[in-house]
C-alpha positions as CSV (number, residue, x, y, z in Angstrom):
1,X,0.2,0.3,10.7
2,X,-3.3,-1.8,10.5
3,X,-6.3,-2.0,8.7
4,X,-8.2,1.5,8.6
5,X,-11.7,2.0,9.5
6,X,-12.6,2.9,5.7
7,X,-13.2,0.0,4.1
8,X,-14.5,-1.8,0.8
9,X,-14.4,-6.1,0.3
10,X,-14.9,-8.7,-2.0
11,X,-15.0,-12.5,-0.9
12,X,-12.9,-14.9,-3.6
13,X,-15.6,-17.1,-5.8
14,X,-14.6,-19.4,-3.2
15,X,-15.5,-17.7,-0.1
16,X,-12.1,-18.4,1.3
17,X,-10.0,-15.3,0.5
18,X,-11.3,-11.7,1.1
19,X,-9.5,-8.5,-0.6
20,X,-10.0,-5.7,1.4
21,X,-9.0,-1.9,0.3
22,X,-8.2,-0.1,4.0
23,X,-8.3,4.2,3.2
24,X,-7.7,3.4,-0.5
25,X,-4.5,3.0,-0.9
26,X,-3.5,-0.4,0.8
27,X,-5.3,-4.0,0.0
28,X,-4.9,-6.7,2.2
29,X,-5.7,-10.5,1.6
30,X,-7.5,-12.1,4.6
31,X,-8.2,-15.8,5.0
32,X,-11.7,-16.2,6.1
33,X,-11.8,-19.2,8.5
34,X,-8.6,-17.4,10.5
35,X,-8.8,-13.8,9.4
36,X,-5.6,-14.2,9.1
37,X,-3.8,-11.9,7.0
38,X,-2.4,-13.9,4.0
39,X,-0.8,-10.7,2.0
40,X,-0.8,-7.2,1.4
41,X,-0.2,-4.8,-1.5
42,X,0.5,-1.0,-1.8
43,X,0.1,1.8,-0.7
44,X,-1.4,2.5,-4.5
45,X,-0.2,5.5,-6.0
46,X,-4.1,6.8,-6.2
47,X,-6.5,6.1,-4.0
48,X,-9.2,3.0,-5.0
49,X,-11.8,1.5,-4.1
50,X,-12.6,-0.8,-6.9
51,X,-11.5,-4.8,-6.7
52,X,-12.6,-7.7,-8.9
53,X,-12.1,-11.4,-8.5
54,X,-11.0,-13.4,-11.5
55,X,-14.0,-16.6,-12.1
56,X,-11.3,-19.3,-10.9
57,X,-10.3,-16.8,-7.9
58,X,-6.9,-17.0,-9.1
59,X,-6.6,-13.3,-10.1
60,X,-7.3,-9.9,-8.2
61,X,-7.8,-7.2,-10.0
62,X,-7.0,-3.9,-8.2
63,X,-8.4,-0.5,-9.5
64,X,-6.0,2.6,-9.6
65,X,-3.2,0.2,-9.7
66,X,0.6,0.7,-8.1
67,X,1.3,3.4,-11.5
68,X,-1.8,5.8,-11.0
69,X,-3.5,7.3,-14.2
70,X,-6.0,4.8,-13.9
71,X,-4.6,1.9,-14.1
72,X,-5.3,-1.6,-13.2
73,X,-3.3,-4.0,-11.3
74,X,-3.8,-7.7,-11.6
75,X,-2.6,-9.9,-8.9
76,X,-1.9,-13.7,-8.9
77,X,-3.1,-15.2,-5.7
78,X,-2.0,-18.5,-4.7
């Protein structure tokens, strides 16, 4: 239990939030002043590595999804 060593990021527009995939299947939310860790999601059903950022940073968009077959996932983050 912990964040893996293979990683992929993405800051929020705001630079305060970063998503972080850890060995494709889990993403965690970090603040970045603390790096404290806000939430986290999964494990996915497939293993991802793409995230997205909605323009107001109030969306995360996680690739692969929690159903597999290529879905997307779309978080709120508050």
């Amino acid at each position: 239990s912990g964040m893996a060593l293979d990683l992929n990021m993405r800051f929020s527009p705001d630079g305060k939030k970063l998503a972080v995939i850890s060995q494709g299947r889990n993403v965690w939310l970090l603040d970045t002043a603390t790096l404290s860790v806000l939430a986290k999601a999964g494990p996915f059903v497939d293993s991802t590595r793409t995230l997205a950022w909605s323009a107001d940073g109030r969306e995360l968009a996680v690739g692969a999804g929690l159903s597999g077959d290529g879905a997307i996932t779309v978080f709120t983050v508050k």
